[in-house]
C-alpha positions in Angstrom: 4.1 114.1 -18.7 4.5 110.4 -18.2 2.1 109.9 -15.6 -1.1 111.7 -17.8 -3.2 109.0 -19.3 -3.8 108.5 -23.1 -7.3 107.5 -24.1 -8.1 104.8 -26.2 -11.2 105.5 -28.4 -13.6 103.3 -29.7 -15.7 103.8 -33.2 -19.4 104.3 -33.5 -21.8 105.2 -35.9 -22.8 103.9 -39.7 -20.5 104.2 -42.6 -23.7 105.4 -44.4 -22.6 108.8 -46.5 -25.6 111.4 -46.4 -24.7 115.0 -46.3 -25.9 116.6 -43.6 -27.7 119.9 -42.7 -26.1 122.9 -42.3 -26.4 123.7 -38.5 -27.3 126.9 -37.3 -26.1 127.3 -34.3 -22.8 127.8 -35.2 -23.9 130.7 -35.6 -25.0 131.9 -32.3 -21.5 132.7 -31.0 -22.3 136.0 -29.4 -20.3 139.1 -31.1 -18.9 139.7 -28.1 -17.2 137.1 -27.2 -13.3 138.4 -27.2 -11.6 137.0 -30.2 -9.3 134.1 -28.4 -12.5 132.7 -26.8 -14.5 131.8 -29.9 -13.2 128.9 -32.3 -11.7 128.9 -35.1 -10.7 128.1 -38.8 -7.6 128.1 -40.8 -5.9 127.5 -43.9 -2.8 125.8 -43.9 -0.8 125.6 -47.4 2.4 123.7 -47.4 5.4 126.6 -49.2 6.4 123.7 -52.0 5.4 126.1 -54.7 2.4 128.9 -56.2 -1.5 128.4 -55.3 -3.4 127.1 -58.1 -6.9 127.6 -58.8 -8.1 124.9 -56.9 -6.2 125.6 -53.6 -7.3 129.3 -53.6 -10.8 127.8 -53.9 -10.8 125.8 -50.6 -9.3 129.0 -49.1 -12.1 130.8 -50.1 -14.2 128.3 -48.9 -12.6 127.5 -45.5 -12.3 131.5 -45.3 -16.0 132.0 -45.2 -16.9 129.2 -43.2 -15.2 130.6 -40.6 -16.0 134.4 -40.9 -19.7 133.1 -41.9 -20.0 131.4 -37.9 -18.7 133.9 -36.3 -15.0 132.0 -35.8 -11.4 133.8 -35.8 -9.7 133.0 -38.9 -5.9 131.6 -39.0 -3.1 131.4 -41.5 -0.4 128.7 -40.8 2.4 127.3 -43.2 3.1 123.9 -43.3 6.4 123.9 -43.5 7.8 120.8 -42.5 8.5 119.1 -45.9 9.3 120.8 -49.2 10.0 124.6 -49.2 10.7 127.0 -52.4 12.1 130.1 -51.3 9.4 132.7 -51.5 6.6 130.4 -51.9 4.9 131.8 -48.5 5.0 134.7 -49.3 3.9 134.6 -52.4 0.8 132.5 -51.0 0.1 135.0 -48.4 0.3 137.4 -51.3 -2.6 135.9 -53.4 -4.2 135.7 -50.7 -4.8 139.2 -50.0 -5.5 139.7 -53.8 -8.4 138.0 -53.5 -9.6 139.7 -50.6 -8.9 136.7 -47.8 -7.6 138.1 -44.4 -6.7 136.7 -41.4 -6.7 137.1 -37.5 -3.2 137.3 -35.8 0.0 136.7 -37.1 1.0 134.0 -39.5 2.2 130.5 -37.7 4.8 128.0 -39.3 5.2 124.6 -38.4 9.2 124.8 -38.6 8.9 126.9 -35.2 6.9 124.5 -33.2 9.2 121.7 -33.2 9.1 121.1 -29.3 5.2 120.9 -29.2 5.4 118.0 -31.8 8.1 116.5 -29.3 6.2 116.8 -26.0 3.4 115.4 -28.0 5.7 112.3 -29.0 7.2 111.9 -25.5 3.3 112.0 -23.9 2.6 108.7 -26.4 6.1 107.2 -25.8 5.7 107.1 -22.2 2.1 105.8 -22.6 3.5 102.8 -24.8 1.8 104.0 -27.7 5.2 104.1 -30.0 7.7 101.9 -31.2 10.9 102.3 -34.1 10.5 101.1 -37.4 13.3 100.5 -39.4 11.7 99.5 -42.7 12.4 101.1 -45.7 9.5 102.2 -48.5 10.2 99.7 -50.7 9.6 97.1 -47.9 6.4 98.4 -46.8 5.2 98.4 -50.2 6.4 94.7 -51.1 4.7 93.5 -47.7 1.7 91.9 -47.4 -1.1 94.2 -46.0 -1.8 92.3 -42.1 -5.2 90.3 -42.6 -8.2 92.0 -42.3 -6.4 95.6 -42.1 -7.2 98.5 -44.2 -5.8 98.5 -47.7 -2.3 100.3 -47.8 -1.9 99.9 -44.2 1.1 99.7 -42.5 1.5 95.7 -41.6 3.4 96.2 -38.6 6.4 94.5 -39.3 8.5 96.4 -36.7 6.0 96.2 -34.0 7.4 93.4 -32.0 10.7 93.6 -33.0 13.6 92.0 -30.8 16.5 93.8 -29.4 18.4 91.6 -31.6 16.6 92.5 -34.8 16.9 95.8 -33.6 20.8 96.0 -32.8 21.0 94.2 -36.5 19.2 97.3 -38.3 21.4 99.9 -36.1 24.7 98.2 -37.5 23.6 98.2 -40.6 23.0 102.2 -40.4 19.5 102.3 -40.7 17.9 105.0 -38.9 14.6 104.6 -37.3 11.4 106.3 -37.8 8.7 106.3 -34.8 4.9 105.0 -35.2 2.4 105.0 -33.5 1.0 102.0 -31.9 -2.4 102.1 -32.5 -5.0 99.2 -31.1 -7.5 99.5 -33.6 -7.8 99.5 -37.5 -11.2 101.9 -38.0 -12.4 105.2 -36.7 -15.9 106.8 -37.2 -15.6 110.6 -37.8 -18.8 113.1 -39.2 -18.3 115.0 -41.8 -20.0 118.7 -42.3 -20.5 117.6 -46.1 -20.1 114.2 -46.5 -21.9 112.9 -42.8 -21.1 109.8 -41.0 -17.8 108.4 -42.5 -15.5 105.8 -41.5 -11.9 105.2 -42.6 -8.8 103.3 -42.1 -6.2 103.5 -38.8 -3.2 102.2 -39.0 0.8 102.7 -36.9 1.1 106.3 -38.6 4.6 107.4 -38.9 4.8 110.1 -35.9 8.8 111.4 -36.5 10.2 110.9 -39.7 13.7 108.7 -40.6 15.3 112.7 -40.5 13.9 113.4 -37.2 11.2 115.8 -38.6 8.1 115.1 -37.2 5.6 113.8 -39.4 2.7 115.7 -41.2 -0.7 113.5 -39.4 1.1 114.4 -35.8 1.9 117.6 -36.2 -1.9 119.3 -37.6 -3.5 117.2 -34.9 -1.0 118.9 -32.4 -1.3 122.4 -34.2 -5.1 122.6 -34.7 -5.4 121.9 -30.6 -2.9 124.4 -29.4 -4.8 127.0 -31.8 -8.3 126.5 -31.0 -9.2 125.0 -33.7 -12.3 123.6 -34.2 -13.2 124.0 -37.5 -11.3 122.3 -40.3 -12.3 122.9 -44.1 -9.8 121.6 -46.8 -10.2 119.5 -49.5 -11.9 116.0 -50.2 -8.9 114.4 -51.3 -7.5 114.4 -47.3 -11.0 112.8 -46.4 -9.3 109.2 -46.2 -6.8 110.6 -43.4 -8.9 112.6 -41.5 -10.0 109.5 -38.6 -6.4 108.9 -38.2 -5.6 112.4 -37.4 -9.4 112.5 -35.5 -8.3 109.1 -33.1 -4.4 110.7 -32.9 -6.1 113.6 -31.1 -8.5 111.5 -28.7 -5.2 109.6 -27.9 -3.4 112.7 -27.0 -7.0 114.0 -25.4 -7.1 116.6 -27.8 -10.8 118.5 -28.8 -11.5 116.6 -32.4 -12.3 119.3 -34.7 -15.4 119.7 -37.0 -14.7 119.1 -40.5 -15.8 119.7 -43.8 -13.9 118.3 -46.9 -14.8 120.3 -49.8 -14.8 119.2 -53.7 -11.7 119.5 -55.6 -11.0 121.7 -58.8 -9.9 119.0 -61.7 -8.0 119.3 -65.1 -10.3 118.5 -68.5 -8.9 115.0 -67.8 -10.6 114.7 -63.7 -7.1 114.7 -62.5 -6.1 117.1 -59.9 -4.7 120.4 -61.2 -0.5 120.8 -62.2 1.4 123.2 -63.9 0.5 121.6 -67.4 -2.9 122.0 -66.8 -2.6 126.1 -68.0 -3.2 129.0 -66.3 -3.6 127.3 -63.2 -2.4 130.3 -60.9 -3.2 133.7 -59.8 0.1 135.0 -61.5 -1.3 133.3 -64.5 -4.1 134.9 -64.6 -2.8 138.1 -63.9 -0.7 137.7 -67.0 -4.1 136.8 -69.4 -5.5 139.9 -68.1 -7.7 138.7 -65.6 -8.0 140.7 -62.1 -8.7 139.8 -58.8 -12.5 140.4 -58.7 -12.5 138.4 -61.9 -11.3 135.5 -60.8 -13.5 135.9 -57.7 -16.4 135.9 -59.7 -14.9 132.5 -61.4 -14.2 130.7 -58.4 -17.9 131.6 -56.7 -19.9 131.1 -60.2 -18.5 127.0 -59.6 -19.7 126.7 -56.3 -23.2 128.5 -57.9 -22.5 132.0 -56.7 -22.2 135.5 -58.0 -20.1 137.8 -56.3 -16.7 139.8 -57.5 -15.4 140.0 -53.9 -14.8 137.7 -50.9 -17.6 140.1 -48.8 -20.1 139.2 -51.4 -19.4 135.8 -51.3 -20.0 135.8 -47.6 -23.4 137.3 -47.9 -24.4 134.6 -49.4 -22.7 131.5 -48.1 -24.4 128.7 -47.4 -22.8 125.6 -46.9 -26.0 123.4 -47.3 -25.8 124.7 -51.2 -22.4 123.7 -52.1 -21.9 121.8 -55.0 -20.8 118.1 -54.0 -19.4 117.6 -57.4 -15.6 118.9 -58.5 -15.0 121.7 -60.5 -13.7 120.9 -64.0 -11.6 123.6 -65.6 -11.3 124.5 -68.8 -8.5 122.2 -70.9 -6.5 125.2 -71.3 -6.7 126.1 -67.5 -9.1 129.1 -68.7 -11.7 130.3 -66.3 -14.9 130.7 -67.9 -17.1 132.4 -65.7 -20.5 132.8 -68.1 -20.5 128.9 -67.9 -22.2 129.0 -64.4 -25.3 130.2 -63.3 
């Protein structure tokens, strides 16, 4: 894989942010079209612990964007950091409560180890990597490089000698790998949000540990599963053009995306445990049922419907509120306070 070349992309467009139409010809994929030709969406949860409220919203949401354009819709778990026993499955379970399937069987990231490697070897023979041996507390206390994005990485280790080197290995440091990247911005367009541009910077590729990091390994996934649509929330905006210029390195089909608003606590934060009944086992235990909390989730995005088909009659993506949802201060879904 040595000899294949890796491109090098440039940016374009305005940093303007206008939400843009919803386009219908996603929709024209014929009917007939056998299942593993058409594209794709997916939801990919990471097993460190139960679904709350807001991530069984984007599901919803990423669900019918899919089944709403005709695409196949995958399940994968993100397994390469945290895991709690029984988390997936639990995941997969609430799920299915709320009337969310799936095409095909489930995919983890734990069993796809040698894809993330080939797609590390393809960069390290095209130059595009080098080891870093600096620890979090370093990056943190260095300066940002001039003119870089805030909170880059300032590329200490990128020209480091072999003496330098030879010094960390002695001292039992163990290397991570980033990637070499020759530009500092990419332009991407969002679904919701339109033209945006955000910060690129020598993205960790294989962890310290040796597991490959989490920006290399959706690129690499979302590829080699057709892919092409990508709905999640608004909070991974910021990271989206490096994972967009990671795949046009690796000459990889960049995905359409759409990052949807979050759900927040009383206090705008993102949702925790404290927050309440923040999970579908919670609500279970108030009483609530499934079609219930359906009806809750859609009345915040302006819907009515007690069950995912409803919901998909009457998605519209163009309609979705660009606001977050605030939930009640005890985690208490209120459904009568939308329309």
């Amino acid at each position: 894989m040595g000899g294949e070349a890796v491109h090098s992309p440039r940016t374009a467009g305005a940093d303007a942010k206008v939400r843009l139409p919803w386009r219908p010809c996603d929709r024209s994929i014929p009917s007939g079209m056998p299942m593993t030709e058409r594209g794709a969406g997916r939801y990919a949860p990471s097993p460190s612990g139960d679904l709350h409220l807001g991530n069984l919203r984007t599901a919803l949401l990423a669900w019918a964007f899919a089944r709403s354009t005709g695409r196949r819709f995958l399940l994968r778990i993100d397994d390469l950091d945290r895991v709690r026993p029984g988390a997936a499955e639990r995941q997969l379970a609430d799920l299915t409560a709320l009337g969310i399937d799936w095409d095909g069987p489930v995919v983890r990231q734990s069993d796809r180890l040698e894809k993330y490697a080939a797609a590390i070897d393809r960069l390290t023979a095209a130059g595009r990597t080098y080891e870093c041996f600096c620890t979090r507390r370093e990056i943190q206390q260095a300066a940002t490089a001039p003119h870089g994005p805030m909170g880059a990485y300032p590329g200490t280790c990128r020209a480091l000698t072999a003496d330098a080197r030879a010094e960390f290995i002695a001292a039992g440091r163990t290397p991570a790998l980033r990637l070499r990247a020759d530009i500092s911005e990419f332009d991407i367009i969002d679904e919701l949000h339109g033209p945006y541009r955000g910060p690129v910077d020598d993205v960790v590729l294989r962890r310290t540990d040796g597991v490959p990091a989490y920006n290399l390994a959706v690129v690499v996934d979302d590829a080699d599963q057709g892919i092409d649509q990508v709905v999640r929330g608004d909070d991974l905006l910021p990271s989206t053009p490096r994972q967009a210029y990671l795949a046009t390195l690796l000459d990889l089909p960049v995905p359409r995306y759409a990052h949807v608003p979050l759900v927040l606590n009383a206090k705008g934060q993102r949702l925790a445990k404290r927050d309440g009944a923040v999970t579908l086992a919670d609500q279970f235990a108030l009483g609530e049922t499934p079609e219930q909390v359906v009806s809750a989730l859609t009345a915040s995005l302006g819907l009515r419907a007690g069950t995912s088909a409803e919901l998909l009659e009457q998605f519209d993506p163009a309609r979705l509120p660009a606001e977050p949802w605030i939930l009640d201060e005890n985690g208490l879904l209120q459904p009568s306070r939308y329309p």
